[in-house]
C-alpha positions as CSV (number, residue, x, y, z in Angstrom):
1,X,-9.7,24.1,-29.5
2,X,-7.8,24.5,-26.6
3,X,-7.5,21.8,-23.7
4,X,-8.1,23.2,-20.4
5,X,-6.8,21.4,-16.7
6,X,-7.3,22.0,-13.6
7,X,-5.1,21.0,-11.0
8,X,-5.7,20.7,-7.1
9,X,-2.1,20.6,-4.8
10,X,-0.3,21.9,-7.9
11,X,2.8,24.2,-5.5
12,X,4.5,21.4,-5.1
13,X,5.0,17.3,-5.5
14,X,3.0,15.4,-8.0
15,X,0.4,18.2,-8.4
16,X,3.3,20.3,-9.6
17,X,5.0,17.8,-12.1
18,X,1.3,17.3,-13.9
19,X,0.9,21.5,-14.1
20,X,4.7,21.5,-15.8
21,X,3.8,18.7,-17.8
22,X,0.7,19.5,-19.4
23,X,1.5,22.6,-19.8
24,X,4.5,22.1,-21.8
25,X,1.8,19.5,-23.5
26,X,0.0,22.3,-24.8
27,X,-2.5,22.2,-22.5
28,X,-4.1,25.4,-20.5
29,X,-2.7,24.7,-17.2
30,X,-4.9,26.2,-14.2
31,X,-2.7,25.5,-11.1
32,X,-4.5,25.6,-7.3
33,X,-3.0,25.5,-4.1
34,X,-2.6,27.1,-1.0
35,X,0.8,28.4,-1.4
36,X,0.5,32.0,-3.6
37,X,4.1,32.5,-3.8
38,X,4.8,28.9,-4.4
39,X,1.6,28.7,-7.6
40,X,3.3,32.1,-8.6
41,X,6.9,30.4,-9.1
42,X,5.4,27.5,-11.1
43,X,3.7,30.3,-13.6
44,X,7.1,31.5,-14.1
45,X,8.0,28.3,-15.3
46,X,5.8,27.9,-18.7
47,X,3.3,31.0,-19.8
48,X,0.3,28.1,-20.1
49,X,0.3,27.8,-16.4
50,X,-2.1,30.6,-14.3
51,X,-2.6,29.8,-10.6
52,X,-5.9,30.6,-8.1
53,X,-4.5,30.5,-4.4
54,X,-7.5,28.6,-1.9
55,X,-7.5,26.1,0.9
56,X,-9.6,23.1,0.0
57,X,-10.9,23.4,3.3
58,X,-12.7,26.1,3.4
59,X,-15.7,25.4,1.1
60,X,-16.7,29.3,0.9
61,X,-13.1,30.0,-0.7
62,X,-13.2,27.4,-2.7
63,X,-16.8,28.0,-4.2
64,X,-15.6,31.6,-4.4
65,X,-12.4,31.1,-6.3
66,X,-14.0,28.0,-8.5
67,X,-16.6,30.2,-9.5
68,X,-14.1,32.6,-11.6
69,X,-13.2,30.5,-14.0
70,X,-13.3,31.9,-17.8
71,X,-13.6,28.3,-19.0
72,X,-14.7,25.1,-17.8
73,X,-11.8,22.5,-17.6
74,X,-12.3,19.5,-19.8
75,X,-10.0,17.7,-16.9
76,X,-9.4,18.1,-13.3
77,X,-7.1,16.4,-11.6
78,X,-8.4,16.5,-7.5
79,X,-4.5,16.0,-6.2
80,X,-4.5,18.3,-3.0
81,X,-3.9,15.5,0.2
82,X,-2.1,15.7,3.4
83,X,-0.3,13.1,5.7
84,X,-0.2,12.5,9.1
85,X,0.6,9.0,11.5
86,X,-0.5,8.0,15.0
87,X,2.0,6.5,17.3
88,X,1.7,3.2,19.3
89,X,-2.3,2.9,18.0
90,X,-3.8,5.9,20.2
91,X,-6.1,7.8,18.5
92,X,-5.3,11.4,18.5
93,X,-9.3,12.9,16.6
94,X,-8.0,16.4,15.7
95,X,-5.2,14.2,14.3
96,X,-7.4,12.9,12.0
97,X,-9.9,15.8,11.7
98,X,-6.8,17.4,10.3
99,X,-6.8,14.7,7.7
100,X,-9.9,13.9,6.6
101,X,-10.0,18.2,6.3
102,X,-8.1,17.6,3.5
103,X,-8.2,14.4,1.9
104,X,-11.8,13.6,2.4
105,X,-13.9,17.4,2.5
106,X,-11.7,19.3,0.7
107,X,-11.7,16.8,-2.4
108,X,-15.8,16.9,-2.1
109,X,-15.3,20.9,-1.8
110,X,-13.8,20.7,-5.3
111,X,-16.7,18.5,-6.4
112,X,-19.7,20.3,-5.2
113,X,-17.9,23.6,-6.6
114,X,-17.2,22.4,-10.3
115,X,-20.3,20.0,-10.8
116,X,-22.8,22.1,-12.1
117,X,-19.8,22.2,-14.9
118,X,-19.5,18.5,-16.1
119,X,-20.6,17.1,-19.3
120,X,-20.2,14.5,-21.8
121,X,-16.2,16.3,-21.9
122,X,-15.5,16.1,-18.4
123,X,-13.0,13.6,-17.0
124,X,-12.9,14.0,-13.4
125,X,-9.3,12.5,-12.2
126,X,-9.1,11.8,-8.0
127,X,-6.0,11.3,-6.4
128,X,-6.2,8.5,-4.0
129,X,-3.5,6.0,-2.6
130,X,-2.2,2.5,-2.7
131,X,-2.1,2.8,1.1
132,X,-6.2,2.2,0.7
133,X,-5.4,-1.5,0.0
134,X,-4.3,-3.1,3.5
135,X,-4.0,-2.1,7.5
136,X,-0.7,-0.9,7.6
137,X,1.0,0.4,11.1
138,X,0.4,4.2,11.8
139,X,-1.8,4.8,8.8
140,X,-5.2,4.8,10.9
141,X,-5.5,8.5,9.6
142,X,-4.2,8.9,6.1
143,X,-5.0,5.2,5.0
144,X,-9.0,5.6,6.1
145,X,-9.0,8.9,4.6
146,X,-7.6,7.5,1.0
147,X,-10.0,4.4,1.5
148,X,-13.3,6.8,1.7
149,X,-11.7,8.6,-1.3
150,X,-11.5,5.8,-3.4
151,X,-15.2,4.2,-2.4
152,X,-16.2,8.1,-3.5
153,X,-14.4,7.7,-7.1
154,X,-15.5,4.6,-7.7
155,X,-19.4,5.5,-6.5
156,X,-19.0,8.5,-8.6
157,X,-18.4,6.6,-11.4
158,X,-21.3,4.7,-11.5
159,X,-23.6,8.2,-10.9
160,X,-21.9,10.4,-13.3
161,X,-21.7,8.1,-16.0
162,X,-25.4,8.6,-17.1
163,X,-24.0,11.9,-17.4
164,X,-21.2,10.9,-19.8
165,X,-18.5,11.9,-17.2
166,X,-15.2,9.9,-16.8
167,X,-14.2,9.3,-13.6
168,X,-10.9,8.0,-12.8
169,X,-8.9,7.0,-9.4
170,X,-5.1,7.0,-9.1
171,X,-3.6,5.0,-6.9
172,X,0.1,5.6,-6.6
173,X,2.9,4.3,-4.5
174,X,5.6,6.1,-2.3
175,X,6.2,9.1,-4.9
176,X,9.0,12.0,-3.6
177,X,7.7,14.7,-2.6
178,X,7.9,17.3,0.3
179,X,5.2,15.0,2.2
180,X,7.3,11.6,1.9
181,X,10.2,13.5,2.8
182,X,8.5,13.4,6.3
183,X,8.6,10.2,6.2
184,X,10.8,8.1,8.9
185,X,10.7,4.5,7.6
186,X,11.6,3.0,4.3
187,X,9.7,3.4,1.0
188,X,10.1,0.6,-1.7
189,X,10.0,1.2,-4.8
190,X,10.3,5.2,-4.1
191,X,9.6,6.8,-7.4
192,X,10.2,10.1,-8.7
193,X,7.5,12.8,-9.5
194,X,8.4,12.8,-12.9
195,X,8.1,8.8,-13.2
196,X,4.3,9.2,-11.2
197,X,3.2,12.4,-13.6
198,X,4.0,9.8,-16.4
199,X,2.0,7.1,-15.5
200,X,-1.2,9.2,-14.5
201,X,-0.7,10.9,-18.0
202,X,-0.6,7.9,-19.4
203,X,-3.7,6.4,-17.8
204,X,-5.9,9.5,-18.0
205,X,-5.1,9.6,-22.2
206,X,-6.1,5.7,-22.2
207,X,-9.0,6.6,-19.7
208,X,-8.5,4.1,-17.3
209,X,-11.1,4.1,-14.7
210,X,-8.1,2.7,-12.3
211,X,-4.7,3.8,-12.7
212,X,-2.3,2.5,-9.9
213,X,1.5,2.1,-9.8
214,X,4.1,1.2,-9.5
215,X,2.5,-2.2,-10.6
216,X,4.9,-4.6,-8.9
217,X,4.3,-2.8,-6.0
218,X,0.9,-2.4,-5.8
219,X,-0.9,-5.7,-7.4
220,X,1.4,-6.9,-4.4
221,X,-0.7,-4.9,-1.9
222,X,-3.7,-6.1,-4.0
223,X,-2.8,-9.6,-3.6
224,X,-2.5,-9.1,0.2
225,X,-5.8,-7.2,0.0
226,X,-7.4,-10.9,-0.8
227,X,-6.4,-12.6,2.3
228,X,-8.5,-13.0,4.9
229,X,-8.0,-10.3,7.8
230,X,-5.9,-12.6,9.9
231,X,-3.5,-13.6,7.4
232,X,-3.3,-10.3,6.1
233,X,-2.5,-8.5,9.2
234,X,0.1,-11.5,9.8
235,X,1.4,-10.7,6.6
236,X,1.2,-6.6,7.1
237,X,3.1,-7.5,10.7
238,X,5.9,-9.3,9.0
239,X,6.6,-6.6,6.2
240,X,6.6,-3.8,8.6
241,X,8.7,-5.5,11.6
242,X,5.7,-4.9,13.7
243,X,5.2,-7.8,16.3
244,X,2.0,-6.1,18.3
């Protein structure tokens, strides 16, 4: 029998590495992403690998596209996200319309589109981000968004499990990819897409319900996550070099 997976974010970064991975893993690899000539490249790259072209934001295209699948994927990995930062604390709401587009409606797009699919098989794998854990400077947008995604993972679940579906949230650090390369500030512990597809295959074949990494890294952010508020944005201040 062969193991279908499908992958949201898959032209490029983390999404990409899994689709290469898998696929050279045996698996049926179905790639999506925004970027047709990008998803076209990686199905040059390994004959396991076809590609649908949507925007997760657009719930129409995405039921549309979702709909056409031959098979229903025993996994999906929800990876599609986007990044932006506010400057000096003033709130900028298409900003973060912009964001939550992506990180928070399009992964539900995904959902509503594929659940009349899961079963007892289904391990439903969401993308989220250590950056959930603590306040950190410029991160009102992205670090709210990957906050709601988590508390929707973890919600999930609960709900689904009467259903027999697995659901798991990653939680990675800085990884290397196109949208860290935007980044103007240091990264610790910067890892390599290779070294992040790793860890989530790992987790997701031991299925982990919490998957999160690099671990020095983030039970650190954990640890600060237990403070209370003051000390931890005293802490988060200190780290960051921010002073107001």
């Amino acid at each position: 029998m062969n193991k279908h997976v499908l992958i949201t974010g898959a032209s490029s970064g983390i999404g990409k590495q899994l689709a290469i991975d898998y696929a050279n893993d045996g698996w049926q690899v179905v790639g999506c992403g925004q970027s047709a000539e990008r998803l076209q490249a990686l199905t040059d790259i390994n004959a396991n690998i076809s590609a649908i072209s949507f925007d997760v934001t657009n719930n129409d295209d995405v039921h549309k596209k979702l709909s056409s699948l031959a098979e229903a994927p025993q996994l999906i990995i929800l990876n599609a996200g986007t990044c932006e930062y506010i400057e000096h604390g003033q709130i900028d709401v298409e900003l973060f319309r912009r964001v939550y587009d992506v990180n928070i409606f399009g992964l539900l797009n995904c959902i509503e589109a594929l659940q009349s699919s899961f079963n007892e098989n289904t391990h439903l794998v969401i993308i989220g981000s250590t950056a959930s854990y603590i306040p950190l400077p410029r991160a009102e947008a992205y670090g709210s968004s990957k906050a709601a995604v988590a508390y929707i993972a973890n919600t999930l679940a609960v709900d689904l499990a009467k259903k027999g579906v697995t659901v798991s949230l990653v939680s990675p650090g800085f990884v290397k990819t196109p949208l860290t390369d935007k980044n103007d500030f240091a990264m610790p512990m910067l890892m390599t897409p290779e070294f992040a597809s790793k860890k989530i295959r790992q987790g997701i074949a031991a299925r982990k319900k919490e998957i999160h990494f690099p671990l020095k890294f983030s039970f650190f952010l954990k640890f600060i996550a237990l403070l209370p508020i003051r000390l931890q944005l005293a802490t988060v201040k200190r780290m960051t070099g921010k002073t107001a």
